[in-house]
PDB file of N, CA, C and O in Angstrom:
ATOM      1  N   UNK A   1       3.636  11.653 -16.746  1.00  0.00           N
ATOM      2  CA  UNK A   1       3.412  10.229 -17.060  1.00  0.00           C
ATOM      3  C   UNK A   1       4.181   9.381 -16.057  1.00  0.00           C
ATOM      4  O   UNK A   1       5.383   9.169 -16.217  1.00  0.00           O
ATOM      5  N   UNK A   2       3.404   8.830 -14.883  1.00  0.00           N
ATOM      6  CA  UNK A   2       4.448   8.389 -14.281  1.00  0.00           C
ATOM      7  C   UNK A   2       2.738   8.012 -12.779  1.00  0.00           C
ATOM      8  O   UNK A   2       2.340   6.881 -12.498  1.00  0.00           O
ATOM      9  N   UNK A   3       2.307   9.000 -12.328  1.00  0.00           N
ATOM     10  CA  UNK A   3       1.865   8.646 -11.014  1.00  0.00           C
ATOM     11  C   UNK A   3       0.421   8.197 -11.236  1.00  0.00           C
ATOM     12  O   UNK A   3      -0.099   8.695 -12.235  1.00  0.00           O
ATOM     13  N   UNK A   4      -0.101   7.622 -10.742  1.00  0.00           N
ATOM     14  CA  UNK A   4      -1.342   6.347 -10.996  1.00  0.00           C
ATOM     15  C   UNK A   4      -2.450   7.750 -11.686  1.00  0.00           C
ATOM     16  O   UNK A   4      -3.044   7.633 -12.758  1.00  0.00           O
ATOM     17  N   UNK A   5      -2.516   8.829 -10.920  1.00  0.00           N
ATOM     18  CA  UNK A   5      -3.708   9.842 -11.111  1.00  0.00           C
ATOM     19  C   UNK A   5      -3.444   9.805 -12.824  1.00  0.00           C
ATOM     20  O   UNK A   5      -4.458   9.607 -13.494  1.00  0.00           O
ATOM     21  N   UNK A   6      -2.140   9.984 -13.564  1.00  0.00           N
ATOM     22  CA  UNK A   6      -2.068  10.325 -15.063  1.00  0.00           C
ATOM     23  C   UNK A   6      -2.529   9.372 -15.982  1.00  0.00           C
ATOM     24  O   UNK A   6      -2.775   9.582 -17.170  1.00  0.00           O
ATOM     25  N   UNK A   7      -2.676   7.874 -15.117  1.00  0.00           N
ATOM     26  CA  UNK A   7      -3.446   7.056 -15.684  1.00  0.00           C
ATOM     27  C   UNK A   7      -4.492   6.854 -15.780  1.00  0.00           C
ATOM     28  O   UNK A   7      -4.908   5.976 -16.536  1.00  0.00           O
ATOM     29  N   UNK A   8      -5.305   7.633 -15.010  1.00  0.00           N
ATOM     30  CA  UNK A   8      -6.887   7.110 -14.995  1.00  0.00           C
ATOM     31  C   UNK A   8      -7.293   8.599 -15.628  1.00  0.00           C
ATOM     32  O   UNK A   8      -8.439   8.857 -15.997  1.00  0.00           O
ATOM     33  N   UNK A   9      -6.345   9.402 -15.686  1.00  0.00           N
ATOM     34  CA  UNK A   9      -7.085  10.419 -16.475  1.00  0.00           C
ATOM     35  C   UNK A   9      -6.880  10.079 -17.555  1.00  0.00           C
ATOM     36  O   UNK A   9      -7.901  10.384 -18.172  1.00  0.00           O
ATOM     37  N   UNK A  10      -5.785   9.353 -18.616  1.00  0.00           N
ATOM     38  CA  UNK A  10      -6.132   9.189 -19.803  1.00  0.00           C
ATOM     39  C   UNK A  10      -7.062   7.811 -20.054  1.00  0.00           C
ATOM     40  O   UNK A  10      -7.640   7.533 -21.105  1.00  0.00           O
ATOM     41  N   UNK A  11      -7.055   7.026 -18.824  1.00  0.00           N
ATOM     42  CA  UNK A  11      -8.237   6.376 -19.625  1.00  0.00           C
ATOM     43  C   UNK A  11      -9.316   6.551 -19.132  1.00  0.00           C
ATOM     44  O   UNK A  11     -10.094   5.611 -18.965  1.00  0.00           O
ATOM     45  N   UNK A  12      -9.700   8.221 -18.671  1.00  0.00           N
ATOM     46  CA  UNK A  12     -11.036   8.722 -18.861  1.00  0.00           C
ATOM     47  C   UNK A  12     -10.679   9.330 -19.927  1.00  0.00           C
ATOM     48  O   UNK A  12     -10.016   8.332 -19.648  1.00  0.00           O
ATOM     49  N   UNK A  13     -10.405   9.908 -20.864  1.00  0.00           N
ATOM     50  CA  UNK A  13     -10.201  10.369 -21.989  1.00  0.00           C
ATOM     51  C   UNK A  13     -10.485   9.388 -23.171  1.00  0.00           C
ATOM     52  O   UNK A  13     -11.228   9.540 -24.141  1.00  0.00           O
ATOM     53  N   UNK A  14      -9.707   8.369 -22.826  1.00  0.00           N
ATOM     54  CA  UNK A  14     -10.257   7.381 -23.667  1.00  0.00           C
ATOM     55  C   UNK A  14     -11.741   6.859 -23.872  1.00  0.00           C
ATOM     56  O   UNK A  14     -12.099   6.532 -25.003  1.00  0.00           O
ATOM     57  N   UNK A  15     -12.211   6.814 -23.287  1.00  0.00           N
ATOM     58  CA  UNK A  15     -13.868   6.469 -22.749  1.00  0.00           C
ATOM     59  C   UNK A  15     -14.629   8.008 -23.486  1.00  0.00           C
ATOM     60  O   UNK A  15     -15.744   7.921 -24.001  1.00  0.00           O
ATOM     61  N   UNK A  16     -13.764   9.554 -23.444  1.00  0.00           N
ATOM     62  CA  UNK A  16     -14.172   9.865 -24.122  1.00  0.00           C
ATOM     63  C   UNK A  16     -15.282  10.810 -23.283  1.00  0.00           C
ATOM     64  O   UNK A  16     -16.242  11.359 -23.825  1.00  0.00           O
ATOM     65  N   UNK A  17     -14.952  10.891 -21.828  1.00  0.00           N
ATOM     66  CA  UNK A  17     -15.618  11.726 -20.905  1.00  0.00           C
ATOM     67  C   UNK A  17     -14.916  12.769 -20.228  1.00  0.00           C
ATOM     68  O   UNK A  17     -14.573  12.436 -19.093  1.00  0.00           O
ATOM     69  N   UNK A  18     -14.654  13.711 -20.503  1.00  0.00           N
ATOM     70  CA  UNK A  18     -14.324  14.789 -20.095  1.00  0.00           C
ATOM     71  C   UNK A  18     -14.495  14.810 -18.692  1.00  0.00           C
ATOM     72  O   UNK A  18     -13.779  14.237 -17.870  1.00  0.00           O
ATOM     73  N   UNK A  19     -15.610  15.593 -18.447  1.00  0.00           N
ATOM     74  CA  UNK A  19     -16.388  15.699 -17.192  1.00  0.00           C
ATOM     75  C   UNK A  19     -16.179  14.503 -16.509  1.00  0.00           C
ATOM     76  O   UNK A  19     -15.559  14.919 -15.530  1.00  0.00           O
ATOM     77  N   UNK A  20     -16.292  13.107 -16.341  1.00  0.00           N
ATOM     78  CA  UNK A  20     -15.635  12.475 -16.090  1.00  0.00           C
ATOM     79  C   UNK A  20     -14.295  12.376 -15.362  1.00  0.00           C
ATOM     80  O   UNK A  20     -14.019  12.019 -14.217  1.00  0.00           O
ATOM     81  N   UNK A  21     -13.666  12.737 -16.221  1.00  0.00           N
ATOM     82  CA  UNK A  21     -12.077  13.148 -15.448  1.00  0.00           C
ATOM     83  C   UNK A  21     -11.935  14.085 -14.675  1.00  0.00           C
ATOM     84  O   UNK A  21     -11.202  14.056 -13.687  1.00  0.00           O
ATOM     85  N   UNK A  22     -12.757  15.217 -15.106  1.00  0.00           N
ATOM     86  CA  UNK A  22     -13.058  16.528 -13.971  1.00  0.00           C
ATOM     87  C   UNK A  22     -13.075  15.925 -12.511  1.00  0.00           C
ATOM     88  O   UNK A  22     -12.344  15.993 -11.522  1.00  0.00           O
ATOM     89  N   UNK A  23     -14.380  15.241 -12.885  1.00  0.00           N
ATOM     90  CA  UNK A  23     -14.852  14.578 -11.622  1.00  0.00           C
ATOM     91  C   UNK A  23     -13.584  13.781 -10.563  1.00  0.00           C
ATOM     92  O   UNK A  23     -13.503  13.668  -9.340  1.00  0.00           O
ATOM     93  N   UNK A  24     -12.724  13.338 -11.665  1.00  0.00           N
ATOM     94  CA  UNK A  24     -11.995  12.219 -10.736  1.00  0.00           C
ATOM     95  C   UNK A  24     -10.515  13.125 -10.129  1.00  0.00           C
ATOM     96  O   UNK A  24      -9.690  12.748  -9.296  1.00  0.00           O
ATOM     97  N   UNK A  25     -10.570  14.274 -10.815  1.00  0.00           N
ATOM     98  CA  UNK A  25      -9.760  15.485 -10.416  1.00  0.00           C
ATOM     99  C   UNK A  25     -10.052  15.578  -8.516  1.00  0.00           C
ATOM    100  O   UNK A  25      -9.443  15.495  -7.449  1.00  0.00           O
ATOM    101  N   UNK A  26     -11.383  15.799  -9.068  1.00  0.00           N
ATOM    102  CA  UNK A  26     -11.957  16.762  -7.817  1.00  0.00           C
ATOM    103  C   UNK A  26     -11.717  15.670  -6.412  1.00  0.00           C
ATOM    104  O   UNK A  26     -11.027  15.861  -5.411  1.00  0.00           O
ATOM    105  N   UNK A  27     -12.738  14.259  -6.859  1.00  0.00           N
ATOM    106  CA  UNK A  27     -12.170  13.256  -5.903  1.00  0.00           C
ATOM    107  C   UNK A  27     -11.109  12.907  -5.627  1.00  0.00           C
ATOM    108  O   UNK A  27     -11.032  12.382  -4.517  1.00  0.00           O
ATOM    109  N   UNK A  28      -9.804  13.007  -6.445  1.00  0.00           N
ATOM    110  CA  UNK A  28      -8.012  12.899  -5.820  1.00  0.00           C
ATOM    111  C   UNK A  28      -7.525  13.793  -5.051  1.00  0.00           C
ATOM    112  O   UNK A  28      -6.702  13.547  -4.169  1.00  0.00           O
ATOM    113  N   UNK A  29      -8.141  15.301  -5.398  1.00  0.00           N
ATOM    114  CA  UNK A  29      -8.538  16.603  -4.487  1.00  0.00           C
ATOM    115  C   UNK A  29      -8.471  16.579  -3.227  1.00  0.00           C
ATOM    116  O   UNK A  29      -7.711  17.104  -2.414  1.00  0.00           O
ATOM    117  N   UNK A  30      -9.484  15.814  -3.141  1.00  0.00           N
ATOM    118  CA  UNK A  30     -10.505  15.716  -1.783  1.00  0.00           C
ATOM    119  C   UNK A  30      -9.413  14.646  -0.470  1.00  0.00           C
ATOM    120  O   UNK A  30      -9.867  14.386   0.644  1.00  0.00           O
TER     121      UNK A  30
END
């Protein structure tokens, strides 16, 4: 809890999209 990536994964969680967050995994990845 702390670096911008832990934020947008919980508010893809919030929204309630999994796959979603996968996705935004893969693009911070990249």
């Amino acid at each position: 809890r702390g670096p911008p990536p832990s934020q947008r994964r919980a508010n893809n969680a919030n929204r309630g999209k999994t796959f979603l967050a996968e996705e935004d995994i893969e693009f911070l990845s990249i």
